[in-house]
KEVO-870287 format. One line per field, with one value per residue: residue number from 1; y negated, x negated, z negated of N, C-alpha, C in turn. Coordinates in Angstrom, 2 decimals. Atoms other than C-alpha are relative to their C-alpha. Layout:
n: (NUM,...) $
n.c2: (Y,...) $
n.c1: (X,...) $
n.c3: (Z,...) $
ca.c2: (Y,...) $
ca.c1: (X,...) $
ca.c3: (Z,...) $
c.c2: (Y,...) $
c.c1: (X,...) $
c.c3: (Z,...) $
END
This chain:
n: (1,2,3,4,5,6,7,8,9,10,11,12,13,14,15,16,17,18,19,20,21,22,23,24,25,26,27,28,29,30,31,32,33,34,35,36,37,38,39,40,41,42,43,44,45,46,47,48,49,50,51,52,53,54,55,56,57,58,59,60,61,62,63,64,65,66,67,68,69,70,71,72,73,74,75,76,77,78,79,80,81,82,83,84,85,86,87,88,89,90,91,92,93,94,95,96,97,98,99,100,101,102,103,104,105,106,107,108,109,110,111,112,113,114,115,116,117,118,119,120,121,122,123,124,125,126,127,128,129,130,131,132,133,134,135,136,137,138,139,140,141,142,143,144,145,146,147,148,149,150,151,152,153,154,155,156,157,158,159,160,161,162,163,164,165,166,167,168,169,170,171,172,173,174,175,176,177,178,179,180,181,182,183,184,185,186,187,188,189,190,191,192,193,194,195,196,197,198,199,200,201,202,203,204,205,206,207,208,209,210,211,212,213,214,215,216,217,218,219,220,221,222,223,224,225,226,227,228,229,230,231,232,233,234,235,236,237,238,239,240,241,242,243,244,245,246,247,248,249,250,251,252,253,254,255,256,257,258,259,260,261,262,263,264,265,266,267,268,269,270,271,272,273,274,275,276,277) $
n.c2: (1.42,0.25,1.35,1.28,1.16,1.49,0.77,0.91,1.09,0.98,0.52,-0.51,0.66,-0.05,0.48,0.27,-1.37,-0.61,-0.95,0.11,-0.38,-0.19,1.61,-0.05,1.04,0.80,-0.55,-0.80,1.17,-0.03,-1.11,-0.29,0.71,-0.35,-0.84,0.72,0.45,-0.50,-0.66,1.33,0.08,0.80,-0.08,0.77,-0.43,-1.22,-1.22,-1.05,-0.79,-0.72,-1.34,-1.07,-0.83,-0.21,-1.03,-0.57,0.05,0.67,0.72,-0.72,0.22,0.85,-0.22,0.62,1.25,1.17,-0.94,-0.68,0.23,-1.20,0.76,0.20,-1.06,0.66,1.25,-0.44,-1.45,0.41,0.97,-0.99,-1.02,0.81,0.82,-1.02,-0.31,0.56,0.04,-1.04,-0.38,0.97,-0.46,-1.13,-0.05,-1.24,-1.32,0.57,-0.02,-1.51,-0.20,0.94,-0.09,-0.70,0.82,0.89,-0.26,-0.16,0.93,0.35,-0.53,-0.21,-0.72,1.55,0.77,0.10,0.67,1.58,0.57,-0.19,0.66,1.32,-0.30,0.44,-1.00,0.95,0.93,0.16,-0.32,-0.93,-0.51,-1.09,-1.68,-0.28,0.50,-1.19,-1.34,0.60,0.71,1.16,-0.92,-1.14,0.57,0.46,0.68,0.91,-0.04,0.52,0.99,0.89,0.12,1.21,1.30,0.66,0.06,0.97,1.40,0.56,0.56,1.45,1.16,-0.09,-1.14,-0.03,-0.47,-1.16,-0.44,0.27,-0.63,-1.22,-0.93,0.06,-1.11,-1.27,0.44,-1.09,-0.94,0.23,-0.03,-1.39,-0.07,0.44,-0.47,-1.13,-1.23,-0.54,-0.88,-0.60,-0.01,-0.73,-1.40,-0.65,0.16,-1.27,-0.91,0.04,-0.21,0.74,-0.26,0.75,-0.60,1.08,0.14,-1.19,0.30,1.74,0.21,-1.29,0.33,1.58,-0.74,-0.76,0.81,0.94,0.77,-1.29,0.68,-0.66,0.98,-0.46,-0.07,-0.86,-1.09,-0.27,0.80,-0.50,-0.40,0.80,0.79,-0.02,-1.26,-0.16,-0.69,0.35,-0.76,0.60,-0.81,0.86,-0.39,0.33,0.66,-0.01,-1.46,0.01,-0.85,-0.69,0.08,-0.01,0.41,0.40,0.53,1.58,-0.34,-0.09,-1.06,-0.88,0.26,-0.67,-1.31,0.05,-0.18,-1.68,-0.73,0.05,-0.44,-1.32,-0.55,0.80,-0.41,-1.06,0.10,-0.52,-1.36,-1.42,0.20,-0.92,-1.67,-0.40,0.37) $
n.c1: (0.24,-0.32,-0.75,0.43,-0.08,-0.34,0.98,-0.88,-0.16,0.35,1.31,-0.02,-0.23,0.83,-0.90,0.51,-0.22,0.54,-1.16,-0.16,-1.25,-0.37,-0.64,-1.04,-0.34,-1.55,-1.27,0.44,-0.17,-1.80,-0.15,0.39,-1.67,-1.31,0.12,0.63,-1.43,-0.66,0.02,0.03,0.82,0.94,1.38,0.55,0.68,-0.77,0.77,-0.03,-0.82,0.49,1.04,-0.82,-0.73,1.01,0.12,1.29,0.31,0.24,1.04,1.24,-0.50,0.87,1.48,0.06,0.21,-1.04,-0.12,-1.65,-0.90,1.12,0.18,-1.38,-1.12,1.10,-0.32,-1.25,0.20,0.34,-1.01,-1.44,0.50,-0.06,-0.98,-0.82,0.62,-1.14,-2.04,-0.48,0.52,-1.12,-1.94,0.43,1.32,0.44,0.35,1.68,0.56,-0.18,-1.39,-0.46,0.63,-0.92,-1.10,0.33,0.14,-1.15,-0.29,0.93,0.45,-0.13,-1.24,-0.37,0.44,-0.53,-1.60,0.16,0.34,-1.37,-0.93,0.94,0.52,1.58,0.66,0.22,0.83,1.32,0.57,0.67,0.99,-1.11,-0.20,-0.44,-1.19,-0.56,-0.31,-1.13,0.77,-0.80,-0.70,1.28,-0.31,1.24,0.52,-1.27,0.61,1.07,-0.29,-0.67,1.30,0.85,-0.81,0.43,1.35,-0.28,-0.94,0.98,1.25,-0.42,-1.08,0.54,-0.67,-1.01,-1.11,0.32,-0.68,-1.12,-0.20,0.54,-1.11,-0.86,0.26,-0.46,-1.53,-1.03,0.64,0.48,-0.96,-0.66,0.10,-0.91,0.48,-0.81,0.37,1.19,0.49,-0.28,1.07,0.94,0.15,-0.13,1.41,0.76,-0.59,0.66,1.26,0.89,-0.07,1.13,0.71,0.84,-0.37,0.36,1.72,0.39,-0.71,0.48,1.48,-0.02,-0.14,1.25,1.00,-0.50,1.27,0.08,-0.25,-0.87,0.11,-0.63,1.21,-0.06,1.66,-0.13,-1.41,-0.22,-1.06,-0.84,-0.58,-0.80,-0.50,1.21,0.08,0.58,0.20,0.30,0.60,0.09,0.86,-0.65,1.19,0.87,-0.07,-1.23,-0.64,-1.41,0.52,-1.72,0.56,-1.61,-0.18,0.13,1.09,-0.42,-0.40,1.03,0.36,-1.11,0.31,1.64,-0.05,-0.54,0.59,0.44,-0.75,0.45,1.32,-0.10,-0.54,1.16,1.66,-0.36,-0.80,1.65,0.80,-0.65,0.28,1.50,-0.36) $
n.c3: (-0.29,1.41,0.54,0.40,1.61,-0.08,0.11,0.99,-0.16,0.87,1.03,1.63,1.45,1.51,1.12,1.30,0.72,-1.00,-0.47,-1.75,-0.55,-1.12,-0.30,-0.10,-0.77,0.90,0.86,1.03,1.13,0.40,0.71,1.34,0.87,1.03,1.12,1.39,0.59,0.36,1.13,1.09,-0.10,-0.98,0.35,-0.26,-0.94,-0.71,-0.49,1.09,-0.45,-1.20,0.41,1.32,-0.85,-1.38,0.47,-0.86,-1.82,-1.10,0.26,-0.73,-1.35,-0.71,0.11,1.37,0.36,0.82,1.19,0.49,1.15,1.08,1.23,1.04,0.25,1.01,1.05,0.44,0.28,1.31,0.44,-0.09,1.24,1.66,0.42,0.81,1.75,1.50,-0.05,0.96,1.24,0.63,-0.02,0.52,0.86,0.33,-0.29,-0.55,-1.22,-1.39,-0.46,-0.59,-1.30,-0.35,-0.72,-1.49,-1.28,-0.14,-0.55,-0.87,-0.56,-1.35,-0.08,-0.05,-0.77,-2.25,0.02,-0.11,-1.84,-1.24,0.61,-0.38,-1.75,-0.34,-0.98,-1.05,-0.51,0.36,-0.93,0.02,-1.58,-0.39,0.32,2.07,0.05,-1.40,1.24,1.05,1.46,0.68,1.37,0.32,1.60,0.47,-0.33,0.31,1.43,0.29,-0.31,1.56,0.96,-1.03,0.03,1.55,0.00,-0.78,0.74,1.43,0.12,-0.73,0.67,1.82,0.71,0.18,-0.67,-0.02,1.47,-0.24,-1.36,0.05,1.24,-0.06,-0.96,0.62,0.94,0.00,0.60,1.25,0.58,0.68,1.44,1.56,1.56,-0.70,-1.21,-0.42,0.43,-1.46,-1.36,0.05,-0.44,-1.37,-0.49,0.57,-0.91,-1.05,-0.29,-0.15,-1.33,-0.11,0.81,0.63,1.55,1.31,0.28,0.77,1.40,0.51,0.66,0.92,1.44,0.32,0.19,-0.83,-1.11,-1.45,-1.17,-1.31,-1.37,-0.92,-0.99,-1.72,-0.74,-1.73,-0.38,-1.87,-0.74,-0.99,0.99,0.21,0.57,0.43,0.77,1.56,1.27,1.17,1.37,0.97,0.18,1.40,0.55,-1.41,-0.42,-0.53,0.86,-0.45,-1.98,-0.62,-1.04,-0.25,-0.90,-0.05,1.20,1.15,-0.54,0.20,0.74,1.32,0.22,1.16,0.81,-0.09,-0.37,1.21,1.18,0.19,1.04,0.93,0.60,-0.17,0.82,1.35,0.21,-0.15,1.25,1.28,-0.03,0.39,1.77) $
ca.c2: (-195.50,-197.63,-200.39,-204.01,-206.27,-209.39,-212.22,-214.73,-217.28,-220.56,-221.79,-219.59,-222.14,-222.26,-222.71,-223.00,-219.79,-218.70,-217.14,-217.36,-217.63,-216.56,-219.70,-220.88,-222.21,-224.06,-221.41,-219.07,-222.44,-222.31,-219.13,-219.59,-222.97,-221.19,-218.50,-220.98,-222.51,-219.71,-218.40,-222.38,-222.24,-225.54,-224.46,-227.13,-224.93,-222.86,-220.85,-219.57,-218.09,-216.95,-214.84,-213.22,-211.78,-210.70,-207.10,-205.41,-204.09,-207.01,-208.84,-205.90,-205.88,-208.80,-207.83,-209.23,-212.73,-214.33,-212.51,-210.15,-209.90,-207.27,-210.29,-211.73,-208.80,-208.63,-211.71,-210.97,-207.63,-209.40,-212.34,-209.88,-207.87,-210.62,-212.16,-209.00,-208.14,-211.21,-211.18,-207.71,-207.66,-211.01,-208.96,-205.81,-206.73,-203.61,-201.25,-200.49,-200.63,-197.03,-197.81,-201.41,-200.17,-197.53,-199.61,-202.29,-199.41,-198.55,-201.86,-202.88,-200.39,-199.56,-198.55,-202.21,-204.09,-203.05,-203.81,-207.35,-207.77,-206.06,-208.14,-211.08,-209.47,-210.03,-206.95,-209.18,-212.07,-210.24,-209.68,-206.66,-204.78,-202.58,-199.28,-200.10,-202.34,-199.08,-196.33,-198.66,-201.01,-203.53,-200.80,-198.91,-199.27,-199.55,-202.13,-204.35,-203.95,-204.98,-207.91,-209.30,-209.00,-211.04,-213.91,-213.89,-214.24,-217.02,-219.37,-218.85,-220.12,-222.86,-224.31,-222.84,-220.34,-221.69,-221.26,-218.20,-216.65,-218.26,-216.85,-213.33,-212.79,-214.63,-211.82,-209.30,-210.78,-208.02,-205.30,-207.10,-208.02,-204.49,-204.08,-204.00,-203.00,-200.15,-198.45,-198.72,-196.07,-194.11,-195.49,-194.53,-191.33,-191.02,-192.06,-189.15,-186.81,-187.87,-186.59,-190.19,-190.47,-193.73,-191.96,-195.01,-196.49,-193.03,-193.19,-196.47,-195.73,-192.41,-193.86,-197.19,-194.88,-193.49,-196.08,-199.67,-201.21,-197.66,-199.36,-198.42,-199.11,-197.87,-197.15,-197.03,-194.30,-194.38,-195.73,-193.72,-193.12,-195.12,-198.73,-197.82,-194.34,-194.81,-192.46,-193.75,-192.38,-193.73,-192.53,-193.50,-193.96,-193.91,-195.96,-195.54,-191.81,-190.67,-188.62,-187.71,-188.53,-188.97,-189.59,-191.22,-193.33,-196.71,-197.22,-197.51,-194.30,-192.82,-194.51,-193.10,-189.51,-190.11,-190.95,-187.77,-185.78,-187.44,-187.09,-183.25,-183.10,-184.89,-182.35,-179.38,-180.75,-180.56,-177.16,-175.81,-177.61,-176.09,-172.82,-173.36,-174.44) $
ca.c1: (138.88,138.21,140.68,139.30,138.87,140.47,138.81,139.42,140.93,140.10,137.47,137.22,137.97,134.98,137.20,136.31,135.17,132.77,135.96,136.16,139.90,140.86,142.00,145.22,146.91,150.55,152.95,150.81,150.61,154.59,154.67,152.51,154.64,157.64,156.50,154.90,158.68,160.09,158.01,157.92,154.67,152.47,149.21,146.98,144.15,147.06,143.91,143.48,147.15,145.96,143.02,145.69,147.86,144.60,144.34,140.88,141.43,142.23,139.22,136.89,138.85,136.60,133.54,134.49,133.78,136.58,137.58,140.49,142.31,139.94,138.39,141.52,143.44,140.34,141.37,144.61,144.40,142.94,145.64,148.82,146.77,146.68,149.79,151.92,149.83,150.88,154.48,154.51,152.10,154.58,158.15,156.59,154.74,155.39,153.88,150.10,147.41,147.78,151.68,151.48,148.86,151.36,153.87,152.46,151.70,155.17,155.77,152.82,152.49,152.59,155.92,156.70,154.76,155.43,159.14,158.26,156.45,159.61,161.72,159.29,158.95,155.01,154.32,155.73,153.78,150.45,148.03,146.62,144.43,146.93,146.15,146.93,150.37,151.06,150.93,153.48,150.71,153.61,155.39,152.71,153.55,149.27,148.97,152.23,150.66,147.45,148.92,151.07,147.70,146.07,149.20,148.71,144.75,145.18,147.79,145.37,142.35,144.26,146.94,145.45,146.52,149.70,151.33,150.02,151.16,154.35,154.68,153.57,156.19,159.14,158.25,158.18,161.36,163.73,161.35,160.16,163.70,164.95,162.77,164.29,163.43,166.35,164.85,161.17,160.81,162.66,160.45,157.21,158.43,159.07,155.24,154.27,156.45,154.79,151.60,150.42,149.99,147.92,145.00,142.72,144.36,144.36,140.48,140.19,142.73,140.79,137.13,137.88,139.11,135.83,133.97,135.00,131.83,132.12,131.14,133.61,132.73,134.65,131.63,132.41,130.18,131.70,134.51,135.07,137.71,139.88,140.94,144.28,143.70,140.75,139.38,137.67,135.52,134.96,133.08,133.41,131.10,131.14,128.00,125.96,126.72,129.11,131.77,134.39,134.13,137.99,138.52,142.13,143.34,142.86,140.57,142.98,144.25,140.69,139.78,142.55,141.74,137.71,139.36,141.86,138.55,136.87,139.70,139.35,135.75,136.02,138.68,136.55,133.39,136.00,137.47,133.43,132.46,135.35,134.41,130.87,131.96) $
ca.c3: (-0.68,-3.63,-4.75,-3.67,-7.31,-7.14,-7.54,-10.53,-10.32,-11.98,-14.60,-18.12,-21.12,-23.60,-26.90,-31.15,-32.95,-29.65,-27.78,-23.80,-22.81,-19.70,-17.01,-17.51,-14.58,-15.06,-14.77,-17.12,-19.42,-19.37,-20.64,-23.39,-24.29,-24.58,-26.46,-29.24,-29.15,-29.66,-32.62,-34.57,-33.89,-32.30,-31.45,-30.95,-28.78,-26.56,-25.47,-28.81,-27.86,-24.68,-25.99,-28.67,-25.59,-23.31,-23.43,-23.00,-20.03,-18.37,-19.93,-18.60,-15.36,-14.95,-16.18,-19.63,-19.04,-21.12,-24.38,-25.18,-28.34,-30.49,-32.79,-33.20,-34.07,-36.53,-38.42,-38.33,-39.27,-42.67,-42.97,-42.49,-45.65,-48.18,-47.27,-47.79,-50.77,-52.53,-51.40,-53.22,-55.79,-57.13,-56.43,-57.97,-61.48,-62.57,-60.28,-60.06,-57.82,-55.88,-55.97,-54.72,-51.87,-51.20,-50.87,-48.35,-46.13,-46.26,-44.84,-42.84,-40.45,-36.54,-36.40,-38.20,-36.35,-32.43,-33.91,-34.45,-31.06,-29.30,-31.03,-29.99,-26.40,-26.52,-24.51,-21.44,-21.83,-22.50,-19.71,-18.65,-15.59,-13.37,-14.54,-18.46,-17.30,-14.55,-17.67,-19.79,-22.15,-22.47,-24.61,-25.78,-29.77,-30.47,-28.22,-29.18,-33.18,-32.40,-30.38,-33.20,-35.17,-32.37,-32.81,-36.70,-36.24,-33.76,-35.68,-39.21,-37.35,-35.05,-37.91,-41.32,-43.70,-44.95,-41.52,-40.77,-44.15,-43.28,-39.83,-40.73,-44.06,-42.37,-39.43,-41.86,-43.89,-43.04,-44.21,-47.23,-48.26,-48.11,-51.01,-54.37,-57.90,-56.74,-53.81,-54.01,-56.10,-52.89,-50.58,-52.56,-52.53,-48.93,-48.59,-50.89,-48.60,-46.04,-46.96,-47.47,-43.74,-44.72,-45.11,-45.26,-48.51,-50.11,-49.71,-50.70,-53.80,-54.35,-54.43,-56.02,-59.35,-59.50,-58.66,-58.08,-56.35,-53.48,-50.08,-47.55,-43.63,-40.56,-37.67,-34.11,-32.57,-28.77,-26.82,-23.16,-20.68,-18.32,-19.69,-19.68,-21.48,-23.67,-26.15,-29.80,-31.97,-35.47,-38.65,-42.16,-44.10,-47.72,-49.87,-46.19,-45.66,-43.06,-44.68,-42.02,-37.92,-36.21,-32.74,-30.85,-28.59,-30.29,-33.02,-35.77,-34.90,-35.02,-38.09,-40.30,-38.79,-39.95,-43.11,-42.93,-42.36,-45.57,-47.72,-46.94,-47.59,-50.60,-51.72,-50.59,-52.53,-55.76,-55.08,-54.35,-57.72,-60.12,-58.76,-59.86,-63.11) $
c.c2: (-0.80,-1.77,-1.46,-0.63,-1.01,-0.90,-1.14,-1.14,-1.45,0.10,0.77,-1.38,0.55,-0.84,0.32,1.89,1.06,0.61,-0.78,0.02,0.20,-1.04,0.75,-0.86,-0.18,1.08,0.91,-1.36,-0.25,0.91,-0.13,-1.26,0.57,1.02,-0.94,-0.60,0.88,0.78,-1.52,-0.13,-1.33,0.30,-1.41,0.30,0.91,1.00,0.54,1.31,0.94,1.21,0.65,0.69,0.42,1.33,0.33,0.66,-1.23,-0.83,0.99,0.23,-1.14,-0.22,-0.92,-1.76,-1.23,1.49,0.49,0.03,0.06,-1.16,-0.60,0.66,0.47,-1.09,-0.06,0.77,-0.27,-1.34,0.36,0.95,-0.66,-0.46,1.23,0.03,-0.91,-0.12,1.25,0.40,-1.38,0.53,0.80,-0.20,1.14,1.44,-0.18,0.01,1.03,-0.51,-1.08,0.27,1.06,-0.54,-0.76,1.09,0.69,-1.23,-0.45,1.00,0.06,-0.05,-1.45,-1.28,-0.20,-0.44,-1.18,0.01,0.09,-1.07,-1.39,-0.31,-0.70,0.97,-0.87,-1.24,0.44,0.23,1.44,0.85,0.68,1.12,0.31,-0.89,1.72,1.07,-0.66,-0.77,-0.86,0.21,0.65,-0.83,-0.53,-1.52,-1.61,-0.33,-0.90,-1.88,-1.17,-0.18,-1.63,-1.60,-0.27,-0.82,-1.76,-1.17,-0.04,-0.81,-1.56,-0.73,0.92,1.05,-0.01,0.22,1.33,1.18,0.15,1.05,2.05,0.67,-0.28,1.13,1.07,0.11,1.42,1.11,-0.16,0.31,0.95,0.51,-0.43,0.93,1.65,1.49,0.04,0.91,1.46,0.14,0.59,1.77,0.64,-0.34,1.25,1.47,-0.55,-0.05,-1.52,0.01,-1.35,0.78,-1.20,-0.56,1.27,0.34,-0.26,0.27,0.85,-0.39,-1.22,0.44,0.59,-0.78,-1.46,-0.76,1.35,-1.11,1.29,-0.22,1.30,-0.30,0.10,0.57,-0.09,-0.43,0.90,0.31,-1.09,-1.55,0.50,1.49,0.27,0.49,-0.70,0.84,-0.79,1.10,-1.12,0.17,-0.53,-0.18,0.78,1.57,0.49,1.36,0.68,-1.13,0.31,-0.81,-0.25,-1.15,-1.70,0.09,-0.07,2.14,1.17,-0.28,1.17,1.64,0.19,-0.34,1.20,1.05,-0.35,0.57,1.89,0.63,-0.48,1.08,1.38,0.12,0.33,0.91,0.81,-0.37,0.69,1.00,0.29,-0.06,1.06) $
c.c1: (0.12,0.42,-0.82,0.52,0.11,-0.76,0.80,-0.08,-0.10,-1.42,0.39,-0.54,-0.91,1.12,-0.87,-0.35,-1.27,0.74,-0.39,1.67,-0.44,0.69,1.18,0.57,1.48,1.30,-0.45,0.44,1.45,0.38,-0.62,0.38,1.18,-0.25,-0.56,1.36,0.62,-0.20,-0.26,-0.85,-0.86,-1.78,-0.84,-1.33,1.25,-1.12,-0.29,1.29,0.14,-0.59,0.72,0.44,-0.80,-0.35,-1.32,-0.28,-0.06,-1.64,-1.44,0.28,-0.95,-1.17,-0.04,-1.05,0.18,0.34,1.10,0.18,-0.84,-0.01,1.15,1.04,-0.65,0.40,1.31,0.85,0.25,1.19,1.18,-0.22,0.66,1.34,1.62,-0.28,0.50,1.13,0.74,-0.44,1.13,1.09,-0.09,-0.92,0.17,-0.91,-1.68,-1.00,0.50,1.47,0.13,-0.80,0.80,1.04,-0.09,-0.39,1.13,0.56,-0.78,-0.63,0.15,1.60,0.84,-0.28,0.11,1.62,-0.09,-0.22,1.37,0.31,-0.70,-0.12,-1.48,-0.35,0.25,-0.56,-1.69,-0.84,-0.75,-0.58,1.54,0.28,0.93,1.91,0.39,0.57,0.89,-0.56,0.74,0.89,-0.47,0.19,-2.09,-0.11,0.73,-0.36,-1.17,0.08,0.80,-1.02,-0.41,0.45,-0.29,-1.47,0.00,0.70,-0.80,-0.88,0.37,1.18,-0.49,0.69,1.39,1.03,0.06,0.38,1.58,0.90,-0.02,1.27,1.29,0.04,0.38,1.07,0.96,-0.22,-0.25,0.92,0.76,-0.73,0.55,-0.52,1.21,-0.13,-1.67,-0.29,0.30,-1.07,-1.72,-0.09,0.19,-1.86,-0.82,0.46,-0.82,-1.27,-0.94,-0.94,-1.13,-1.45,-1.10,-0.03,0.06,-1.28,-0.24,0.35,-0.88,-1.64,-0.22,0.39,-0.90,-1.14,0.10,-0.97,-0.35,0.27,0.60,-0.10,0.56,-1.46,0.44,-1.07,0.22,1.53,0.20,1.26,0.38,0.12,1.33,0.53,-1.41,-0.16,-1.26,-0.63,-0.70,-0.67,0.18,-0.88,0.00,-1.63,-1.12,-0.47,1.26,0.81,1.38,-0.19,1.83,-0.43,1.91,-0.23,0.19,-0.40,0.36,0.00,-1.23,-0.55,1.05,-0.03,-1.42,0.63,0.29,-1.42,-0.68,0.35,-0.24,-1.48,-0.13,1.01,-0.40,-1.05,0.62,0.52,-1.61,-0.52,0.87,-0.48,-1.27,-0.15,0.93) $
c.c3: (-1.29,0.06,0.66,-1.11,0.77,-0.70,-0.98,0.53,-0.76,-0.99,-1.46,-0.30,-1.00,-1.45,-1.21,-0.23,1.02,0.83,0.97,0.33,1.39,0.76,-0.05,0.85,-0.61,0.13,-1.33,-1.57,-0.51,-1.00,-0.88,-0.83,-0.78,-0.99,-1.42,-0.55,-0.53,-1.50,-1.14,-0.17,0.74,-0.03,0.70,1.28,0.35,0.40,-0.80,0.32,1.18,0.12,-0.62,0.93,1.39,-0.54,0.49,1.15,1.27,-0.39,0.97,1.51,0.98,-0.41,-1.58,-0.41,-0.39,-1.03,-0.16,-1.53,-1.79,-1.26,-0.18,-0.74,-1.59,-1.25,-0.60,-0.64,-1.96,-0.80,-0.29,-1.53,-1.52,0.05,0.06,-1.26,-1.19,0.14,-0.82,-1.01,-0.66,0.14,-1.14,-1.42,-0.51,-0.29,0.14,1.00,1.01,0.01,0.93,1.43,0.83,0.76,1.11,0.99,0.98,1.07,1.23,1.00,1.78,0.22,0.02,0.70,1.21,-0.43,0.08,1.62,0.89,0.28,0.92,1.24,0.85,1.09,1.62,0.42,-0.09,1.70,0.12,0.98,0.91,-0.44,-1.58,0.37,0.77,-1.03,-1.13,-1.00,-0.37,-0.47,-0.33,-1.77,-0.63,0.54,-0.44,-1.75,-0.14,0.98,-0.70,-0.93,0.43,-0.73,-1.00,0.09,0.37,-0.89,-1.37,0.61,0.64,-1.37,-1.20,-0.78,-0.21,1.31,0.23,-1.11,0.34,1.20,-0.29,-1.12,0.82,1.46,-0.51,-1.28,0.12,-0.84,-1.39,-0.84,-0.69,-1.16,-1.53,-0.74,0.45,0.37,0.23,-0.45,1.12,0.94,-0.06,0.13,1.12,0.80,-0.41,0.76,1.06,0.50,-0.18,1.57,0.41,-0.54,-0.49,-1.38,-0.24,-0.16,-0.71,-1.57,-0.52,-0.47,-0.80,-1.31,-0.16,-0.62,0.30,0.70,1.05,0.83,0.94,1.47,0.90,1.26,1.03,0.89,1.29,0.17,1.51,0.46,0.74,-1.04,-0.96,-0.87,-0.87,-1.52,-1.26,-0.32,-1.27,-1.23,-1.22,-0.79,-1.52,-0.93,1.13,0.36,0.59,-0.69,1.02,1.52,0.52,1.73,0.30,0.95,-0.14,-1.52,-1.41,-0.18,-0.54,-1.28,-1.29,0.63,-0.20,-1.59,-1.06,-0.41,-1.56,-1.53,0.03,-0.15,-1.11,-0.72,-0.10,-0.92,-1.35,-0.64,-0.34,-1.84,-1.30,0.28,-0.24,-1.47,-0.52) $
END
């Protein structure tokens, strides 16, 4: 017997940027009050904040006719980049490129980021279909990462860079702090033990010493499965030739094993060429 879909309720919010929120009636509108109090945040469109904590399932739950997170997580993705980058390329003049990209991924990763959200307890205000809340998506460490993305995204485009900057380092204050002239040299080496586990930046670091104008693009070839259990596949593709194909359960995930897959043909092509030489 299959499930009756509920029926939405209220009017989708046309908002700036082309985004669809999802309606917000007044206790939802409470909840996304206090959460703006609680992070010193005033957003001026709250439905910008809305779309940040709308997970794609629930958006396709309804035939995707208000927007989930994705492009904001997108923007955010890119604002959380630069505004580490200069918080550690300025601590660090020392160290150089491959060390300082090393380093931020030491910092900026999954692991760091669902900590914030915890900490934040976004996973309970986000929205999401039944099946993806039922299997645990409001502790699901991908989804709690790419939802702190969302929030960054959201507060750059509604209150401007400088808060957003703001919001994003004093977030990642704890982490940053524990850096010191000291212990990074520790911490790079627990990145190099660890296999460099970013494989994306070791790409990036690896073809940008070759060549610094190498175009780099992440492809999504297919998306299938359940909402709440959905399978990726990405290709990368290196000056418009795919070089390595990864597949996972959320498209970072799959991206950095298409990179994985590059980096080993790429180390293949220089084992086959000494041995020709």
């Amino acid at each position: 017997m299959t499930e009756e879909k509920h029926i939405l309720k209220g009017e989708v919010i046309p908002i700036e940027y082309g985004l669809i929120s999802s309606p917000i009636d007044a206790p939802r509108r409470r909840v996304l009050q206090n959460f703006q109090k609680k992070i010193g945040v005033t957003f001026k469109s709250i439905e910008l904040l809305n779309v940040a904590l709308t997970h794609s399932s629930y958006s396709r739950y309804y035939d995707k006719v208000f927007d989930d997170n994705e492009k904001l997580e997108f923007m955010g993705d890119a604002v959380l980049e630069l505004a580490s980058s200069t918080y550690i390329f300025k601590k660090f003049p020392s160290l150089d490129e491959g060390e300082l990209t090393k380093l931020r991924a030491t910092v900026v990763c999954q692991n760091t980021l669902a900590k914030i959200a915890k900490r934040l307890k976004i996973g309970g205000i986000m929205q999401f279909d039944y099946g993806e809340s039922a299997s645990g998506g409001a502790t699901r460490d991908s989804n709690l990462e790419d939802a702190f993305e969302s929030v960054i995204g959201a507060i750059y485009l509604d209150c401007g860079w400088e808060t957003a900057r703001d919001f994003a380092i004093n977030q990642l204050k704890p982490e940053l702090e524990n850096l010191t002239d000291e212990n990074v040299s520790d911490e790079l080496q627990k990145m190099i033990r660890k296999n460099l586990s970013d494989y994306k930046s070791t790409l990036q670091e690896i073809l940008m010493k070759e060549n610094p104008n190498v175009k780099i693009e992440y492809v999504e070839l297919s998306a299938s499965g359940p909402p709440h259990m959905p399978t990726f596949e990405f290709a990368v593709k290196i000056d418009d030739k795919i070089m390595g194909k990864g597949s996972g359960n959320s498209k970072k995930s799959a991206e950095q094993l298409a990179a994985k897959k590059a980096l080993q043909k790429i180390e293949n092509q220089k084992k086959k060429s000494e041995e020709d030489n």
